[in-house]
C-alpha positions in Angstrom: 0.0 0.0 0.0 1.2 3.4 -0.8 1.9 6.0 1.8 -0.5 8.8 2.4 1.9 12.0 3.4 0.4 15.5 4.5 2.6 18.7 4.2 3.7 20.5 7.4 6.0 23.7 6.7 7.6 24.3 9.9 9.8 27.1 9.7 12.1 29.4 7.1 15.6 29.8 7.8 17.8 31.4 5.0 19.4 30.0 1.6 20.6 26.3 2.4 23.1 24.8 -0.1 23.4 21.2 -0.5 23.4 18.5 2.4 22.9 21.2 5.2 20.1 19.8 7.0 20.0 16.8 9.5 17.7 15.1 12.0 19.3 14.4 15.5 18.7 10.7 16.9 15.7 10.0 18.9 15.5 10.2 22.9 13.5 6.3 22.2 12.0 4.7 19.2 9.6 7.0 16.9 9.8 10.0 19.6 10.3 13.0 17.9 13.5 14.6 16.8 15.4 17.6 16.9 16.6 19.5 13.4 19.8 20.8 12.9 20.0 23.3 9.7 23.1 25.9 8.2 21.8 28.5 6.0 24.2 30.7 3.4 23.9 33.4 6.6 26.2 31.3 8.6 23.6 30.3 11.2 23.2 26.8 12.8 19.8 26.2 13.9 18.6 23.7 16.0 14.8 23.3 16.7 12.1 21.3 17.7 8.2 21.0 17.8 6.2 21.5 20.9 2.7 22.0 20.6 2.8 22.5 16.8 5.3 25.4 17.2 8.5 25.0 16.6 10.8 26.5 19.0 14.7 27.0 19.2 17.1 24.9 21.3 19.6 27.1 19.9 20.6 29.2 17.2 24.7 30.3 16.7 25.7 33.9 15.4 26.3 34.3 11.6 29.2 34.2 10.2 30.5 32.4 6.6 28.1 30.5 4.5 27.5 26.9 5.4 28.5 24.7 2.5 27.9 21.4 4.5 26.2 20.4 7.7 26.9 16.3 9.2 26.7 14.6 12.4 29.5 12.3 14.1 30.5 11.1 17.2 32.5 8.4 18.6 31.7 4.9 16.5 28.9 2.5 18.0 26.7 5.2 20.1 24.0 7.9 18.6 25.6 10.9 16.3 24.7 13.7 17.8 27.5 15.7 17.7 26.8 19.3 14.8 29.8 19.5 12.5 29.6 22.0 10.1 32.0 23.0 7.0 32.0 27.1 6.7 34.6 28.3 3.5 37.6 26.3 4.8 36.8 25.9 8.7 35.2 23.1 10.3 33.6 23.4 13.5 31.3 21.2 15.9 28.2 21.8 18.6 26.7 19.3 20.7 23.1 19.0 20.8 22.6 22.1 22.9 24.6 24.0 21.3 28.1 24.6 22.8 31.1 25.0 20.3 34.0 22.5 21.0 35.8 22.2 18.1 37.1 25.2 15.5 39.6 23.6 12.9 41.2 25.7 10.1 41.9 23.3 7.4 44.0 25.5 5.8 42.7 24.5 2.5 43.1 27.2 -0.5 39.7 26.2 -1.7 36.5 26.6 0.0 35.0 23.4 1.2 32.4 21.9 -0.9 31.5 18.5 1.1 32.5 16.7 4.2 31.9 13.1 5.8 32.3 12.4 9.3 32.9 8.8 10.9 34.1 8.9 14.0 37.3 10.7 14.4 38.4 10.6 11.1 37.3 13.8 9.1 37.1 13.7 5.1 36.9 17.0 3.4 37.0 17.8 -0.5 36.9 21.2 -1.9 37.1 21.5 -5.9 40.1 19.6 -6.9 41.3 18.6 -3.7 40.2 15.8 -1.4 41.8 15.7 2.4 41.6 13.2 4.6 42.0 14.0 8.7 42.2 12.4 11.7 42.0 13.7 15.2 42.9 16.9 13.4 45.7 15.7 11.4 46.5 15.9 8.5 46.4 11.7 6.8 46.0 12.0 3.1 45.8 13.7 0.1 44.1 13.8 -3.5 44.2 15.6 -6.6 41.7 14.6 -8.7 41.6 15.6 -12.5 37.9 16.9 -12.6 36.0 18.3 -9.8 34.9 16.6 -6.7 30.8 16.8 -6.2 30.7 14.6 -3.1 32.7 12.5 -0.4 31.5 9.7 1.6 33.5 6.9 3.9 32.4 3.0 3.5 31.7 2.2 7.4 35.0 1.1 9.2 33.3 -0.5 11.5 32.1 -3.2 8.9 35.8 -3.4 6.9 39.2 -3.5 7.7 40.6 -0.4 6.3 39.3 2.9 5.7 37.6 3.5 1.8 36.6 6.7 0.7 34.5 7.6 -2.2 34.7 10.4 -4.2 31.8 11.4 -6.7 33.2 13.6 -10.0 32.7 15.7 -12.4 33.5 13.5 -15.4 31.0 10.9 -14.3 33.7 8.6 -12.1 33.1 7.1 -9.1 36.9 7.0 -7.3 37.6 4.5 -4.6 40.7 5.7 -2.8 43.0 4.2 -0.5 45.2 6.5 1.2 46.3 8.8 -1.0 46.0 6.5 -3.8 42.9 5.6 -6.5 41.9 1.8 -5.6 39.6 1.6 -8.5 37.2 3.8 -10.5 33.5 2.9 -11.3 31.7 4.7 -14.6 28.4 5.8 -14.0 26.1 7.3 -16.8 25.8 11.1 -15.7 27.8 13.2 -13.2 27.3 11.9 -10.0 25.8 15.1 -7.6 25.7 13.2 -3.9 26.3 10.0 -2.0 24.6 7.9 0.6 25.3 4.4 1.9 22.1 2.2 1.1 20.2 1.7 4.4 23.2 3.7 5.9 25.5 0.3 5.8 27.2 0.0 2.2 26.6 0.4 -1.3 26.1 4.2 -2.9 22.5 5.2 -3.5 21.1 8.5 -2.6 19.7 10.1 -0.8 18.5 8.7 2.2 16.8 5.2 3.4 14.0 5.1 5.9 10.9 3.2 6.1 8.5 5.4 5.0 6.1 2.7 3.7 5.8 0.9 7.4 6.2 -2.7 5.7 10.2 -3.5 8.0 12.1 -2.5 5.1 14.1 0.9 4.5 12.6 3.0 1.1 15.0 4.9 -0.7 14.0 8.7 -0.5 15.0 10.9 -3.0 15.1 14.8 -3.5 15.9 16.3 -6.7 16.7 20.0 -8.1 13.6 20.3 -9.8 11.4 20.0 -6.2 10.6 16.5 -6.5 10.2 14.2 -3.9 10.0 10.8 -4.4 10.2 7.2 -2.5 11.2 4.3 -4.0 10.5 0.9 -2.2 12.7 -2.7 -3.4 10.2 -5.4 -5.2 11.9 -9.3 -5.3 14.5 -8.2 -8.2 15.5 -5.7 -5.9 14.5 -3.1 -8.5 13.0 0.3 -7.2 9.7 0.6 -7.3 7.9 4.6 -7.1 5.6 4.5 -4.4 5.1 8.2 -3.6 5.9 11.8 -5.1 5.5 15.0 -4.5 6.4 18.2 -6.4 7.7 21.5 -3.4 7.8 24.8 -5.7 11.9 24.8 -5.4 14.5 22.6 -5.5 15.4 20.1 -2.3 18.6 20.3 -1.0 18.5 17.9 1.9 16.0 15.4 2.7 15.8 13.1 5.8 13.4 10.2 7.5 12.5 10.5 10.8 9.7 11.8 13.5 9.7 15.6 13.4 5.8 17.2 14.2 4.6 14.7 16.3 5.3 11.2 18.2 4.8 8.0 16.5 4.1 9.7 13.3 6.8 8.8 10.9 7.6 11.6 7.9 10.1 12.7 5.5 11.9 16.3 6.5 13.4 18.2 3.5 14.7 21.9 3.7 14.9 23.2 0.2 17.0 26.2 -2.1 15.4 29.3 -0.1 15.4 27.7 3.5 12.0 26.2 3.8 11.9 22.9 6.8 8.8 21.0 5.9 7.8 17.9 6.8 5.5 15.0 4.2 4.3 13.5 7.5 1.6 10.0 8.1 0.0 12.1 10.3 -3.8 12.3 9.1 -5.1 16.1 8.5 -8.4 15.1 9.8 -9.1 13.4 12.9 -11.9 11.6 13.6 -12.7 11.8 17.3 -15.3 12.7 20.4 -16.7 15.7 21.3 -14.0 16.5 24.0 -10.9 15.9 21.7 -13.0 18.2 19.0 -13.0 20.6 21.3 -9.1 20.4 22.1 -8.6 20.4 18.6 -10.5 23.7 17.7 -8.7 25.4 20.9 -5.3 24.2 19.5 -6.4 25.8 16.0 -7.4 29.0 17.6 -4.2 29.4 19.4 -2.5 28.5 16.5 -4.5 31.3 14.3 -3.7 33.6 17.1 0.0 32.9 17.0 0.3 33.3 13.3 -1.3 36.8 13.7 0.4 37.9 16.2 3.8 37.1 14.0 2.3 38.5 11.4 1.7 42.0 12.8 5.4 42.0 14.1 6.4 41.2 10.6 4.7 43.8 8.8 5.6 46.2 11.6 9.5 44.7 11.0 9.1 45.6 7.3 7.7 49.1 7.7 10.6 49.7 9.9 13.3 48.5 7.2 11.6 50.5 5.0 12.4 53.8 6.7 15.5 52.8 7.7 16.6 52.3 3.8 14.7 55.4 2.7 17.2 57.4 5.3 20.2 55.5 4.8 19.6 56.0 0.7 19.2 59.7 1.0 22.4 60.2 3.2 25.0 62.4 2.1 27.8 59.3 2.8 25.1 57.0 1.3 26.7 54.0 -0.2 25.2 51.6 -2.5 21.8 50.6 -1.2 21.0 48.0 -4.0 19.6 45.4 -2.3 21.3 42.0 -2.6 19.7 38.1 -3.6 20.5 34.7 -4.2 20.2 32.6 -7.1 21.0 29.4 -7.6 21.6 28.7 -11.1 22.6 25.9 -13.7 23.3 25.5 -17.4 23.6 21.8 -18.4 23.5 19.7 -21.3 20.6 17.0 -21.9 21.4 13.9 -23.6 17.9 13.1 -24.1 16.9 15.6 -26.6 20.0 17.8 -27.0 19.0 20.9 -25.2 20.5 22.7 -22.5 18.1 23.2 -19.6 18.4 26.7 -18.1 17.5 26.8 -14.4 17.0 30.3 -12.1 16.1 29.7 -8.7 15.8 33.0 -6.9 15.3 33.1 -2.9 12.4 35.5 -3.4 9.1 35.2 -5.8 10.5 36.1 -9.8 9.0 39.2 -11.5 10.4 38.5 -14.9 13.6 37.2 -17.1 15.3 38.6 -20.0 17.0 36.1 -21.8 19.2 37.4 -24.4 21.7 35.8 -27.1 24.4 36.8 -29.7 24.5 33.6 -31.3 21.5 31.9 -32.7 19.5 29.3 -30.7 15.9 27.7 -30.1 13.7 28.4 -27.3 12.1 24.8 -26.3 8.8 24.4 -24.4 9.2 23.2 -20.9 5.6 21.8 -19.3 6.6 22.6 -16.1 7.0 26.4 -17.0 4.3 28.6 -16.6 5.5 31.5 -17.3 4.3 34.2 -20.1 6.7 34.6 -22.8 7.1 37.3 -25.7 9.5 37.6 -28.3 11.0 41.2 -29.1 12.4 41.8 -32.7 16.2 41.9 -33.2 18.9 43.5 -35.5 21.5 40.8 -35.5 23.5 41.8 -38.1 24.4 45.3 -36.6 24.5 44.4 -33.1 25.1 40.4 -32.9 21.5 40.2 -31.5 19.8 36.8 -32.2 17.7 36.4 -29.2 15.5 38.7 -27.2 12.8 37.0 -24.7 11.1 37.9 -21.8 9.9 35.6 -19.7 6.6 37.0 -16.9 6.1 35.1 -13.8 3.5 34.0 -12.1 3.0 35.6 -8.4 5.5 33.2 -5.9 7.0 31.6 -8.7 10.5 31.1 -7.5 12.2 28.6 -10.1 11.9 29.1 -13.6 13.1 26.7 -16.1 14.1 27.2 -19.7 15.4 24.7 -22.8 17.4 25.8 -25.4 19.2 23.8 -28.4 22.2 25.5 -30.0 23.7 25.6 -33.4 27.5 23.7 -33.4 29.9 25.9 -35.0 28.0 29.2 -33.9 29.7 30.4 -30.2 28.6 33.0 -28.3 27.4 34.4 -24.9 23.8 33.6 -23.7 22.8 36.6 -21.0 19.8 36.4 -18.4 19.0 39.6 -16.5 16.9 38.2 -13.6 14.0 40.4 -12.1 12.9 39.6 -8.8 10.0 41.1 -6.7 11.8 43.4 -4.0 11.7 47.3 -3.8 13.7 48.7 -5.1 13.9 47.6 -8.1 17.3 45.2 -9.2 18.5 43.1 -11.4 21.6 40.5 -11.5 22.6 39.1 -14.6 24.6 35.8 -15.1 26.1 34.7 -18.6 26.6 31.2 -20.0 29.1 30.6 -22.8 27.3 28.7 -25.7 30.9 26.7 -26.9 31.3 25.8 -30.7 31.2 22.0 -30.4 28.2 22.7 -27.7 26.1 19.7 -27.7 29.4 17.4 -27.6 29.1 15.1 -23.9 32.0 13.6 -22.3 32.3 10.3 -22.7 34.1 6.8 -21.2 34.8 5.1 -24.5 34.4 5.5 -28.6 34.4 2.9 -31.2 37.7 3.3 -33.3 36.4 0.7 -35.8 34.4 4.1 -37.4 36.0 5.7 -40.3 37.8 8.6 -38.7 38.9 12.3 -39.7 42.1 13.6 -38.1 43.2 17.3 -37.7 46.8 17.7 -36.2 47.9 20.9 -35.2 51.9 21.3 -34.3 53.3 24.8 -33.1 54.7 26.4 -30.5 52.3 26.6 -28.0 52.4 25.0 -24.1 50.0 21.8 -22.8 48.4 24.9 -20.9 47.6 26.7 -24.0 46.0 23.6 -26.4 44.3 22.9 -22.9 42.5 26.1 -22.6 41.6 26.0 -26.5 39.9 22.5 -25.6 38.0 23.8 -22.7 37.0 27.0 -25.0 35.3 24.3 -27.9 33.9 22.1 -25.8 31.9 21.4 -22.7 32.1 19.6 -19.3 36.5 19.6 -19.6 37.8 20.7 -16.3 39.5 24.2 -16.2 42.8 22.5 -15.1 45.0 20.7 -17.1 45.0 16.9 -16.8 48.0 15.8 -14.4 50.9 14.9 -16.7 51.9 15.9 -19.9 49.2 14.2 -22.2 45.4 14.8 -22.3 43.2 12.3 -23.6 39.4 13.2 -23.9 36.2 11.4 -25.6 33.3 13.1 -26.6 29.9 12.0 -27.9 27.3 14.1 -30.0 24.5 14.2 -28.6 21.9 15.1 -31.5 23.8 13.3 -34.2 25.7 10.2 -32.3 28.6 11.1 -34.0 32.3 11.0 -31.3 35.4 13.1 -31.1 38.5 12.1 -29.5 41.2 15.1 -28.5 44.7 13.9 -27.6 46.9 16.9 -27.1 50.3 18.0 -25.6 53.1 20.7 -25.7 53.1 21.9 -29.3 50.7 19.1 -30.6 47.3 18.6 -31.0 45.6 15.3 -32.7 41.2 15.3 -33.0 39.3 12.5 -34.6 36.0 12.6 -35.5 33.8 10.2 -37.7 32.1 13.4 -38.3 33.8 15.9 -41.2 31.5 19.1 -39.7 33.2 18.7 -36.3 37.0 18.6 -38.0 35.7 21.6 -39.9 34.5 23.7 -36.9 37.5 22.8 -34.9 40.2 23.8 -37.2 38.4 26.8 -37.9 38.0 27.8 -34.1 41.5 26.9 -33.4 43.1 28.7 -36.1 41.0 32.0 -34.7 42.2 31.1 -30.8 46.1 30.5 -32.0 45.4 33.6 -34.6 44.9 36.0 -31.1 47.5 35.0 -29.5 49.8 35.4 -32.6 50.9 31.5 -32.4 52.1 30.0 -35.5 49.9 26.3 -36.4 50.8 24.3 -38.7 47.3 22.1 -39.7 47.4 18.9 -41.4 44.3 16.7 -41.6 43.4 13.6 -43.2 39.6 13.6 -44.6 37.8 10.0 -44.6 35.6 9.7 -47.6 33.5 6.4 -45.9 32.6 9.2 -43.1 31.0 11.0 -45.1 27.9 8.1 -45.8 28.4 6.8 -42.3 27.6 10.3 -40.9 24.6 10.6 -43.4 23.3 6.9 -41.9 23.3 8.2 -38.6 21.3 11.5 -39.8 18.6 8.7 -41.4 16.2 7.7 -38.8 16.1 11.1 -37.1 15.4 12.9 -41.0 12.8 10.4 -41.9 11.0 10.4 -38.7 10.5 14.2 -38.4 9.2 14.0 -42.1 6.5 11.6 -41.3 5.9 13.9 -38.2 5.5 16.9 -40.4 3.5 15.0 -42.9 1.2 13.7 -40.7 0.6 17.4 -39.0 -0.2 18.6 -41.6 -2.7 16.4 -42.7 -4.5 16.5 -39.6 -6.7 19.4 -40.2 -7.8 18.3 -43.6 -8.9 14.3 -41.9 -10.7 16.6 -39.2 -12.7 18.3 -41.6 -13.6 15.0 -43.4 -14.7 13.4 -40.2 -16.9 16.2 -39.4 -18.3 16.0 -43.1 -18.8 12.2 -42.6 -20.0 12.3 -39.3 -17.6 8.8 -38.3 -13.5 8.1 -39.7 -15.1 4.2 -40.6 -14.1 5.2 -44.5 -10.9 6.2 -43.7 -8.0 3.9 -44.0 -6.4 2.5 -40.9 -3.4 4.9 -41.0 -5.3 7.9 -41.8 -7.3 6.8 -38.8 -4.6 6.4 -36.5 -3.2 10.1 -37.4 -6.5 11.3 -35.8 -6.3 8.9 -32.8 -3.5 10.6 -32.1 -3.9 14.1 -33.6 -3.2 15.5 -29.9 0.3 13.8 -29.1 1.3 13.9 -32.7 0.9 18.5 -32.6 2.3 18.3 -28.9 5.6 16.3 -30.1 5.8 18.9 -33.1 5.3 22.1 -30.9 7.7 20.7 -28.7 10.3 20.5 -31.2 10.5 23.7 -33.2 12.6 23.9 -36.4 13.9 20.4 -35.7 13.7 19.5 -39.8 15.4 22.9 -40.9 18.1 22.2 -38.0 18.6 18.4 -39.8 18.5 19.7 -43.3 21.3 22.6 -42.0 23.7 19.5 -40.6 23.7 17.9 -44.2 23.9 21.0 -45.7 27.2 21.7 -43.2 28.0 18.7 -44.3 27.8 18.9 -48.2 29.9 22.0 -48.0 32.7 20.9 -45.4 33.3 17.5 -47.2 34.1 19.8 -50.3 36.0 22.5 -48.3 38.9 20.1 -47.7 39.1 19.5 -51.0 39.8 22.7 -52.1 36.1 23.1 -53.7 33.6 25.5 -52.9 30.0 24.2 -53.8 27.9 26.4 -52.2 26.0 27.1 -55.6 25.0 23.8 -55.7 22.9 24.0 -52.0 19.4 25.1 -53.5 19.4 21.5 -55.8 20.5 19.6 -52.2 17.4 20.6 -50.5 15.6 20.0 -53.4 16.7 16.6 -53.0 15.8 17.0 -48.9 12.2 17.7 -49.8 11.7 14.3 -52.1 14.3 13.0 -49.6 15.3 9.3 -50.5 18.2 8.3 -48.5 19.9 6.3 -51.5 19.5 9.5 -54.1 21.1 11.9 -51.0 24.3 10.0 -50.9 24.3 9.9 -54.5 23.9 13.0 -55.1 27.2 13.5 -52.4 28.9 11.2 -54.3 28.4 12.7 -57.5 29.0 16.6 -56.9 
């Protein structure tokens, strides 16, 4: 049986980053616990419900933001002990509050995650993983992307200690000491770790048993406010049991007994500081007369309460108010702009080839102005709801491609947008964000769109494909070919690789296509199966080498087979988005025929299935504007850029190619290459 879960907001501290948010153990089984939250303000809060109020058991001073918040204590008895990490400081509370521990790690980096296990203390920042014990200094690890998580396998279970660091570039890296044990590939970037029932094996996020049934669910948080539980059937495959979409993303997310005794719940604090509980206890109560009567009284107080806070609020706010109305008018005024968060991410989809655009703002959105100097599709996103309009652009006088304002909705905190890029067109995408706060502000935040933009990193490529090579030689330093890498193409770390060779696999996501980039000091060798991507790289390299007046000598070695193989991969794709735009547009003439006919009996069963699904089929084509004209521009690239290397410019010969497009048979296409 599912779980029925009722929301309870308990209280709003401020911005919380990731993993900041715990639930101290239990006084006895299912009593209800304390919880223990660090907000970007630098405060550590501790609280509990009485009463349906929560009240403070303590609350520290602020000070740096919190960028991790864990609980430890000596092996075998309850965790109890507050460790927080704040830039490169760790320090620790006990459950009342009292500071006994303030370590300066020293580290040049600020802190990005921490695990506790008894006395041993494992800290990563960016690049750089740390191990401590008692205080001192153990081990050490560079790694070659960055670090997203760090977790300890239990050392009371094995014989020696085994980190776990999550990266960047989709790795999983068992250490030992200050060595890599082993690495494990997962599909995506791994983001956080957990131990599966808190005893071995790396899940997220958490495992409690939610469900009642004896055995721990897996509950999951993600960035786009979902929360979700996942039981185990006899396969041990999860199996979604509950979900529940919070207006903003979750950032940590705990079982446990929080609002009342006996009444089991997840806790989950999200982006803008929110602690609220998905609890089993019922909303409505069936009861006597008596406990009716309790009940009403408790609501009245609570009414009362809220009131009361609300007055003090409002009176808070008008007070502010003058205080910034005097302070702004000053002689010696300085800048009284006021300040907000936003958390913010550009990353590439592998699914459909976009980049999803997220702004999450720690105050409701008024609008977004998205704006771009290099051409690129705005995608629909269903859970957007948003107003958007389109303002004209000049884009050959002032590189303007894209102007778009998005309108919010009132409270809308998180807005989400999908764009897909061109390859071989770089530029700057801009968002000036809006939010609702007097006086007015804005804070824009720019994301580079890179010329080989919807390349992914990869763990492997087939080298049995017929491959182009472009080898650049010259005098230029590992540094320098490094940055030009990290310049064309997406998820490469900013550092150099360690040593003096870099080794890198990409895959396309739209096309399928793969790139491999071997460089070093004054040499650079690409391979793609792919002509385009040779193309756009020796053309953006030549321009990057060209500013900083570095002499390249190119050489490249063109693969006619490629050229059919890429056009195969292009195939399925092509011919199902001309069905999809066939059958489109014969939807409103078989509407009209039905009505004419009264039933679609006369029609023939595939005409008949295009109005069965006349909904889905317009959906799927909205969804994916100029999908055909961004197809028929990739073979057109690659018409021209097969020829370019030979010396040949055939540009005239374009208008009879999509000729060909529009009658498109794939055997007269790749004659038609073979014979121009």
């Amino acid at each position: 049986m599912d779980p029925i879960l009722n929301r309870m907001d308990y209280l709003q501290v401020g911005v919380t980053s990731q993993k900041t948010m715990k639930l101290l153990p239990a006084s006895r089984h299912r009593a209800t616990q304390k919880v223990v939250i660090g907000d970007h303000d630098g405060v550590v809060m501790c609280f509990g419900m009485k009463k349906g109020e929560a009240g403070a058991v303590f609350k520290t001073l602020p000070g740096p933001k919190i960028a991790r918040l864990e609980l430890g204590g000596v092996l075998n008895t309850p965790q109890e002990k507050i460790f927080i990490a704040a830039a490169s400081e760790i320090r620790a509370f006990t459950k009342r509050g009292k500071q006994f521990l303030s370590f300066e790690t020293n580290l040049t980096e600020s802190i990005k995650a921490m695990h506790i296990s008894g006395s041993d203390l494992f800290l990563s920042a960016s690049y750089i993983y740390n191990h401590y014990c008692d205080c001192k200094d153990q081990h050490y690890y560079l790694s070659g992307d960055k670090i997203n998580d760090v977790i300890c396998l239990p050392v009371e279970r094995l014989s020696r200690i085994t980190p776990v660091l999550a990266c960047q570039d989709r790795v999983l890296r068992v250490l030992q000491g200050s060595d890599v044990m082993y690495e494990i590939e997962v599909p995506g970037p791994p983001t956080v770790l957990a131990l599966h029932n808190g005893n071995g094996g790396i899940l997220c996020i958490d495992s409690f048993d939610i469900v009642g049934d004896g055995v721990k669910d897996l509950l999951v948080g993600r960035d786009d406010g979902m929360v979700e539980v996942y039981s185990f059937d006899n396969a041990n495959e999860p199996v979604l049991r509950f979900d529940q979409m919070l207006s903003e993303s979750v950032t940590s997310i705990q079982g446990g007994c929080v609002g009342k005794d006996s009444y089991d719940e997840i806790v989950v604090s999200t982006y803008s500081g929110w602690v609220t509980g998905l609890t089993t206890e019922p909303i409505h109560k069936e009861s006597g007369p008596g406990e009716e009567l309790k009940f009403n009284q408790e609501m009245q107080n609570k009414i009362s309460s809220l009131r009361n806070e609300l007055e003090h609020l409002q009176y808070k706010v008008l007070q502010e108010r003058e205080n910034y109305q005097q302070s702004s008018q000053s002689s010696k005024a300085k800048s009284a702009v006021p300040s907000f968060g936003i958390n913010d991410k550009f990353t590439l989809n592998k699914d459909d080839a976009s980049y999803s655009l997220i702004l999450e703002v720690q105050t409701a959105i008024d609008n977004v102005l998205i704006q771009s100097d290099v051409p690129i599709d705005l995608l629909d996103v269903d859970k957007n709801s948003a107003v958007v309009s389109f303002s004209s652009c000049d884009s050959e006088s002032n590189d303007n491609f894209l102007l778009a304002t998005y309108r919010c909705q009132a409270n809308t905190t998180r807005l989400e947008l999908k764009i897909r890029s061109i390859e071989g067109q770089y530029g700057t995408l801009q968002a000036y964000v809006t939010p609702r706060i007097q006086p007015k502000t804005c804070q824009v935040r720019q994301y580079h769109i890179k010329p080989l933009s919807l390349h992914q990193r990869t763990h492997f490529i087939d080298h049995d494909r017929p491959m182009n090579t472009l080898t650049l030689t010259g005098q230029f330093s590992f540094a320098e070919v490094h940055s030009w890498v990290v310049f064309c193409l997406p998820e490469v770390p900013e550092k150099p690789p360690a040593g003096e060779c870099g080794t890198f696999y990409f895959q396309n996501t739209f096309l399928d296509t793969q790139l491999e980039s071997i460089y070093r000091k004054g040499e650079g060798v690409f391979k793609s199966d792919n002509i385009s991507t040779i193309s756009i790289l020796k053309d953006v390299l030549s321009k990057e080498a060209t500013k900083r007046k570095i002499n390249l000598n190119i050489s490249y070695e063109i693969n006619e087979v490629s050229v059919q193989h890429t056009l195969k991969l292009i195939h399925p794709k092509l011919e199902y988005q001309l069905l999809l735009a066939k059958k489109v547009q014969l939807i409103d003439a078989l509407k009209e025929l039905q009505i004419h006919e009264g039933n679609m009996n006369f029609l023939i069963p595939e005409y008949r299935c295009i109005l069965e699904e006349a909904d889905h089929l317009q959906e799927e084509y909205k969804k994916q504007p100029a999908h055909l004209e961004r197809l028929y521009g990739m073979i057109t690239d690659l018409f021209i850029d097969k020829f370019k290397f030979k010396g040949t410019n055939v540009k005239t010969k374009v208008p009879l190619l999509l000729e060909i497009l529009d009658s498109y048979d794939q055997n007269a296409l790749i004659s038609f290459f073979d014979a121009a």
